[in-house]
DOKOL-665068 format. One record per atom (N, C-alpha, C): x, y, z; residue in one letter. Coordinates in pm, whole numbers, padded with zeros to 5 digits, always signed. Layout:
XYZa
...
//
This chain:
-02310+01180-00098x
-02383+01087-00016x
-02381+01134+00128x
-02484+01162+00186x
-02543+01170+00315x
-02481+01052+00411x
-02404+01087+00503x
-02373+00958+00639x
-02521+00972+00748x
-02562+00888+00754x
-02675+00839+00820x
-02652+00906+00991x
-02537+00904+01034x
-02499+00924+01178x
-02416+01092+01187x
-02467+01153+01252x
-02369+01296+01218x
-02252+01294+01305x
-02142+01369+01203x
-02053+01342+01274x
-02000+01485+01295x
-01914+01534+01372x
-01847+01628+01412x
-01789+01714+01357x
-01760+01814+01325x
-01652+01946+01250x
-01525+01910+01346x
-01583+01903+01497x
-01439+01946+01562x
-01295+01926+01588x
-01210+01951+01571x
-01065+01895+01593x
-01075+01830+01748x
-01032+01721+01743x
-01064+01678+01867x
-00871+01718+01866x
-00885+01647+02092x
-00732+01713+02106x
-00645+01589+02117x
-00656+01498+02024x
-00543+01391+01968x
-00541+01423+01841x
-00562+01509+01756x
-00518+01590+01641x
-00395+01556+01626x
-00344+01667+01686x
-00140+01674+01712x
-00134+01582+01729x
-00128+01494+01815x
-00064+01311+01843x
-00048+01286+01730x
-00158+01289+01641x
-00185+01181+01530x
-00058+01230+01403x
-00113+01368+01381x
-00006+01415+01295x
+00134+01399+01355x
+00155+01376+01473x
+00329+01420+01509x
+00360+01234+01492x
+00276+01141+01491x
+00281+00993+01485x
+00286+00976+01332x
+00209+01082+01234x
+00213+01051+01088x
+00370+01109+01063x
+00419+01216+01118x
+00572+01227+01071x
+00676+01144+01100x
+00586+01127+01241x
+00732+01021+01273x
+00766+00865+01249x
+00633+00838+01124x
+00674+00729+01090x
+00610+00598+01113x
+00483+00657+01212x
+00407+00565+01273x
+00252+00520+01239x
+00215+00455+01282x
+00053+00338+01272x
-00049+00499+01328x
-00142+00508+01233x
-00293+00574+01344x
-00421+00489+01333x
-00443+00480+01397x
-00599+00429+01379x
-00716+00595+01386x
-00800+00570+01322x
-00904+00692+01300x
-01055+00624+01244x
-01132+00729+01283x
-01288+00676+01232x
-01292+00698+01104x
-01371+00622+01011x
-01428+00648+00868x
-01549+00626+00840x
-01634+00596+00770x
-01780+00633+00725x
-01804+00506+00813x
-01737+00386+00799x
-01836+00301+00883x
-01755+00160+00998x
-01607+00218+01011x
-01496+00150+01085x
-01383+00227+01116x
-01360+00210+01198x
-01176+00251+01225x
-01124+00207+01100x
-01038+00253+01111x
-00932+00241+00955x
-00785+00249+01100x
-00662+00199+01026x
-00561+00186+01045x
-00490+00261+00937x
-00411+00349+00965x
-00325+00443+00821x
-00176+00471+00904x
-00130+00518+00749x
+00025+00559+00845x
+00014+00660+00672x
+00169+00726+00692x
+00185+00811+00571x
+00215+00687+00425x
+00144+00771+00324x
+00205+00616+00240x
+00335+00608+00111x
+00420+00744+00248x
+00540+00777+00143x
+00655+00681+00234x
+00629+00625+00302x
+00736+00595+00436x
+00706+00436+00440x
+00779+00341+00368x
+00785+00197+00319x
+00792+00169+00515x
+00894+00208+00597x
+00877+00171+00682x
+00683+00153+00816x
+00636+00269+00739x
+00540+00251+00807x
+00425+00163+00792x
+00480+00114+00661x
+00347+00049+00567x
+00410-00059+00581x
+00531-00121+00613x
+00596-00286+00651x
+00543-00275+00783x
+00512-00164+00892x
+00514-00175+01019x
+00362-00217+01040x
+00259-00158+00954x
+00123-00176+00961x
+00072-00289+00889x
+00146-00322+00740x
+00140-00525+00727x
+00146-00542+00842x
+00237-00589+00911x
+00331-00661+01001x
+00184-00681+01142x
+00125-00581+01175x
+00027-00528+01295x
-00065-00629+01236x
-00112-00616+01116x
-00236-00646+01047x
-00253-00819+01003x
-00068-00866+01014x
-00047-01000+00902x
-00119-00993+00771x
-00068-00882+00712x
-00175-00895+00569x
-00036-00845+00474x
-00069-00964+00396x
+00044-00964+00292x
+00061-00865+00187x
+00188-00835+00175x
+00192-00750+00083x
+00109-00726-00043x
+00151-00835-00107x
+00084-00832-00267x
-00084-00821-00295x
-00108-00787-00176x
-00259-00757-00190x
-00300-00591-00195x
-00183-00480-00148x
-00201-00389-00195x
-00285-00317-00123x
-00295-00185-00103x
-00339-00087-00001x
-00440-00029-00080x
-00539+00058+00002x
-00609+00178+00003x
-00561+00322+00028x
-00572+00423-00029x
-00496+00543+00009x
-00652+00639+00027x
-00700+00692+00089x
-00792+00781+00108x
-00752+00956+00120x
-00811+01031+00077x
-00762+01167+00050x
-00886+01241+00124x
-00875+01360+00109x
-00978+01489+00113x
-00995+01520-00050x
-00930+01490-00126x
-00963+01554-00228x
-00902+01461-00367x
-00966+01457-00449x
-00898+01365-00586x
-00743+01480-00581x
-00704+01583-00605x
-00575+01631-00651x
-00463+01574-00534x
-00483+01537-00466x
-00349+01476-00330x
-00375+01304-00406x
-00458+01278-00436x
-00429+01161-00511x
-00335+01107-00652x
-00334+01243-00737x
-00290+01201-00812x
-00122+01175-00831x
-00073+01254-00737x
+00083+01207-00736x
+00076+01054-00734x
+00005+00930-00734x
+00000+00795-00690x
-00039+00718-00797x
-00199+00821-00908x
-00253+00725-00984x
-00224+00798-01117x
-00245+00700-01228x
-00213+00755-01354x
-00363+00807-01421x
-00427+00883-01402x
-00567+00882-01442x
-00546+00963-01587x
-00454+00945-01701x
-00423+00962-01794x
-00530+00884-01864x
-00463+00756-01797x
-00543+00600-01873x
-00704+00612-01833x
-00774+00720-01781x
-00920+00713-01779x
-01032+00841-01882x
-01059+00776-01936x
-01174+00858-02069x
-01243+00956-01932x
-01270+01017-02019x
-01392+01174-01947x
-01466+01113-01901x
-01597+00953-01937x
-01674+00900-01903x
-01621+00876-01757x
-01532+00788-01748x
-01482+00727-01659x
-01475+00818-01534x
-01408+00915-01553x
-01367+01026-01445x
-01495+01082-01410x
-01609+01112-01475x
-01743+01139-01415x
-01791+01038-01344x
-01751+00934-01384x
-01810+00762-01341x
-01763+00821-01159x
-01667+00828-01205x
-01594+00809-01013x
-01625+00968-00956x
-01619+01067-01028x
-01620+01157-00913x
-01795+01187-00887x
-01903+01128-00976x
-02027+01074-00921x
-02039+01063-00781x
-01934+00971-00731x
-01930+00911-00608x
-01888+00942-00460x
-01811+01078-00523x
-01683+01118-00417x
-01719+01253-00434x
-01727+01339-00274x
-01658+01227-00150x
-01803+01121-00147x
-01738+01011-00065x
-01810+00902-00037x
-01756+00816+00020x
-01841+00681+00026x
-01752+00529+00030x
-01743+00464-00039x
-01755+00500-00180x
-01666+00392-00279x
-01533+00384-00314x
-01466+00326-00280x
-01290+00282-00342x
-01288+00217-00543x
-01230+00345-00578x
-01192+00336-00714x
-01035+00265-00747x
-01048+00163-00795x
-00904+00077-00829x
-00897+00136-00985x
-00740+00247-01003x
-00759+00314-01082x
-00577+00278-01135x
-00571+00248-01234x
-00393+00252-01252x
-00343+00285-01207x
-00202+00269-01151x
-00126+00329-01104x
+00005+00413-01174x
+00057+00538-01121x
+00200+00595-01191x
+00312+00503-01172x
+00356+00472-01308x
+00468+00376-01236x
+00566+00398-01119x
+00599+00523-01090x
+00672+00533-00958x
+00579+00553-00843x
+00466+00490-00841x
+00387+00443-00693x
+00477+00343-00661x
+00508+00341-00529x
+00555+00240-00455x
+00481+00085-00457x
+00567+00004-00471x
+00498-00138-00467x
+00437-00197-00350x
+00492-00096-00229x
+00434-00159-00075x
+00299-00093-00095x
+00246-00010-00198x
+00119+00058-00211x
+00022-00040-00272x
+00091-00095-00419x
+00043-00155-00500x
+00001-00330-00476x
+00147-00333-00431x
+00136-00480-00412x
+00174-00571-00565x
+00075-00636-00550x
+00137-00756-00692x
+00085-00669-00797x
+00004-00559-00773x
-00105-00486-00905x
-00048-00360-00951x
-00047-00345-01080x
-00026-00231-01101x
-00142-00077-01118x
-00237-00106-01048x
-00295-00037-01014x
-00293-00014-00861x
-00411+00083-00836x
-00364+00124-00691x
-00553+00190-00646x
-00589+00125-00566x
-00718+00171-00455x
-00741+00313-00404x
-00824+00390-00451x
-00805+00521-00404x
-00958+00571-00356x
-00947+00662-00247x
-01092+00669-00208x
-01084+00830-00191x
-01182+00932-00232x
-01190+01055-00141x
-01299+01053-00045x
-01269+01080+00098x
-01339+01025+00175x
-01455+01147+00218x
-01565+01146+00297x
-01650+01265+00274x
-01638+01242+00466x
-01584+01161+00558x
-01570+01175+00676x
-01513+01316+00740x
-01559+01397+00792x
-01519+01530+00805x
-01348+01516+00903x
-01334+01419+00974x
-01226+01427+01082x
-01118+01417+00979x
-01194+01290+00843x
-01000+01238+00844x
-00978+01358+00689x
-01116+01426+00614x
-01055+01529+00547x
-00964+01650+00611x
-01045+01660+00740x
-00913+01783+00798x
-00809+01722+00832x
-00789+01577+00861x
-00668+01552+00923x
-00543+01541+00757x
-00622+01489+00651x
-00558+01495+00491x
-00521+01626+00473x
-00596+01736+00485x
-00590+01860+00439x
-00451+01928+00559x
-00447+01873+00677x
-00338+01926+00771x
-00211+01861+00727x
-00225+01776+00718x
-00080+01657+00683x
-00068+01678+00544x
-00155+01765+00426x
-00103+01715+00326x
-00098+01619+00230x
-00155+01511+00255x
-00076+01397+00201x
-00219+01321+00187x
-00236+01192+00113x
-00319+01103+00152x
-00263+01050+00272x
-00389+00927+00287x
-00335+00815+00400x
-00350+00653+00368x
-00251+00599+00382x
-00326+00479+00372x
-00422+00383+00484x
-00507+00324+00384x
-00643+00280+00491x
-00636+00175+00494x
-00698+00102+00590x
-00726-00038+00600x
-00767-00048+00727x
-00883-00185+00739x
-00955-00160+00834x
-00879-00217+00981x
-00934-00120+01087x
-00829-00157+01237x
-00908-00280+01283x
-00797-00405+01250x
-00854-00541+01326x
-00732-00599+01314x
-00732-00716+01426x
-00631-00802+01419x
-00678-00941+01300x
-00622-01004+01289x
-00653-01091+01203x
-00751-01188+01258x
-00876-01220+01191x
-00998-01279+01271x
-01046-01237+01393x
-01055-01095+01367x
-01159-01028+01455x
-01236-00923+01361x
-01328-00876+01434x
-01422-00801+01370x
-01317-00616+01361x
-01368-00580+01262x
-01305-00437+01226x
-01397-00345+01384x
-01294-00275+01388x
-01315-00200+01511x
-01411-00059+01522x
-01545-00073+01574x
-01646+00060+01519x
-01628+00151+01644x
-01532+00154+01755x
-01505+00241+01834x
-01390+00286+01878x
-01346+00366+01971x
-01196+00413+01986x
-01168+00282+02097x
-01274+00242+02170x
-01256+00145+02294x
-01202+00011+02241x
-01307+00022+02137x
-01236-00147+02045x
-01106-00131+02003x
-01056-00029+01959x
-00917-00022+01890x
-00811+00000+02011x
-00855+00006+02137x
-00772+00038+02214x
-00753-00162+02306x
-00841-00196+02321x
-00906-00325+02329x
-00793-00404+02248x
-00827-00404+02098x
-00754-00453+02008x
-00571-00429+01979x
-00543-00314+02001x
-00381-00267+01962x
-00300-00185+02078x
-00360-00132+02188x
-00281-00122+02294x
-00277+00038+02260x
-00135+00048+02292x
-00053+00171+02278x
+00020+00125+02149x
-00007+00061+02089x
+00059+00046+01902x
+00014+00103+01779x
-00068+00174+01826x
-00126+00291+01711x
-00173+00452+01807x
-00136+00524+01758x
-00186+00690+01796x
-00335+00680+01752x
-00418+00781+01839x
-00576+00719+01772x
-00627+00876+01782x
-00687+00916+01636x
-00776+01047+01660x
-00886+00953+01691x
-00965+01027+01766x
-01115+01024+01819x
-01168+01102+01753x
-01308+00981+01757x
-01399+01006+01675x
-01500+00937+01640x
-01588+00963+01593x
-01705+00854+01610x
-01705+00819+01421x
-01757+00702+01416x
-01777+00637+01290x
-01852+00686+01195x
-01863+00663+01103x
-02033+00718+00995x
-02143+00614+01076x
-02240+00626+01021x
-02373+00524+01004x
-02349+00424+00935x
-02270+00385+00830x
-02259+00248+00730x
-02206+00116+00797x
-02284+00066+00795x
-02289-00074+00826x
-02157-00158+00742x
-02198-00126+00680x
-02090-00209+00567x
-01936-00123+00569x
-01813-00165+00494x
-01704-00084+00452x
-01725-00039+00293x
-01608+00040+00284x
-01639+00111+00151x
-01689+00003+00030x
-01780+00053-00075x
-01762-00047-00208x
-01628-00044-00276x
-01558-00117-00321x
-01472-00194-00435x
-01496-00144-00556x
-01454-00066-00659x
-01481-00037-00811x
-01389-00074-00903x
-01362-00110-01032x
-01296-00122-01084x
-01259+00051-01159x
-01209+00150-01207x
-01242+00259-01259x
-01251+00237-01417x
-01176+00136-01445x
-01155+00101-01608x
-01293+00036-01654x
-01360-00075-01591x
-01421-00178-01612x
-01547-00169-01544x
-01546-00097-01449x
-01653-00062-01348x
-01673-00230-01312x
-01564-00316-01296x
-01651-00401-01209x
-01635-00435-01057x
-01704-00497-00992x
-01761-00460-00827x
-01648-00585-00762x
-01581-00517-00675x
-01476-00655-00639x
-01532-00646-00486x
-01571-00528-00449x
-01677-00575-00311x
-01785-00510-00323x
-01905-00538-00247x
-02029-00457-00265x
-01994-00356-00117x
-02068-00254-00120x
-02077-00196-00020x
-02186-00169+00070x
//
């Protein structure tokens, strides 16, 4: 899928910040196809109690993890439990903005999962935050940068507006999508948000 708005190759120079903030444990905010996202690493329980905590969003509702690539995902999901159909179903889509809710390995963390034993996974086609996945390694977890009853943040000014000096921020400009990612079920294909 084509992003409507072009966006950049370049490493901007809060790169390093961001990564030396993903080791050490901390909140980033970054652009995605169509909002800031809020992420931290999603091996580090402390960073993911620290970014609830920013967000007031309860645990048992369970995270998004976004990658550069389905293989950094799978240390997280069990895609054992998905038929050949299925796995064409989703990688159809990706990279993109649809979020596939796909089982989870039982040793995914529950601050990932939440009350579910599945787990939200996206490969994202945003060029900043695949190099920033592909530098760090790792997925990230996503969720959109807002305080509670405010609008999700479509600039670096809003997120700075919104969280201060409480998140490290790569720069960067947004996709074109109006909307946030779609919602999938991967088992069931059914739509828990439209996009």
């Amino acid at each position: 899928m084509k992003l409507k708005k072009k966006m950049s190759n370049e490493i901007p120079s809060s790169f390093d910040e961001v990564i030396t903030a993903l080791k050490e444990e901390k909140i980033i905010a970054y652009p995605t196809e169509a909002v800031f996202g809020l992420g931290c690493d999603p091996d580090s329980e402390n960073a993911v109690q620290e970014l609830l905590a920013l967000k007031n969003r309860p645990w048992e509702k369970g995270l998004i993890l976004i990658a550069d690539n389905y293989e950094r995902l799978c240390s997280y999901i069990d895609d054992d439990q998905l038929n050949d159909m299925q796995k064409e179903t989703i990688f159809s889509f990706w990279p993109g903005p649809v979020t596939w809710v796909i089982p989870a390995k039982k040793t995914t963390a529950k601050w990932l999962t939440g009350q579910f034993s599945s787990l939200a996974v996206r490969v994202t086609d945003h060029p900043l935050i695949k190099q920033l996945c592909a530098l760090y390694e790792k997925p990230l977890v996503s969720t959109s940068a807002n305080l509670s009853g405010l609008e999700p943040c479509r600039s670096v000014e809003e997120v700075r507006r919104q969280f201060g000096n409480r998140v490290s921020i790569l720069e960067g400009e947004v996709g074109g999508r109006k909307k946030p990612s779609e919602i999938r079920d991967a088992l069931t294909g059914k739509l828990y948000r439209q996009g």
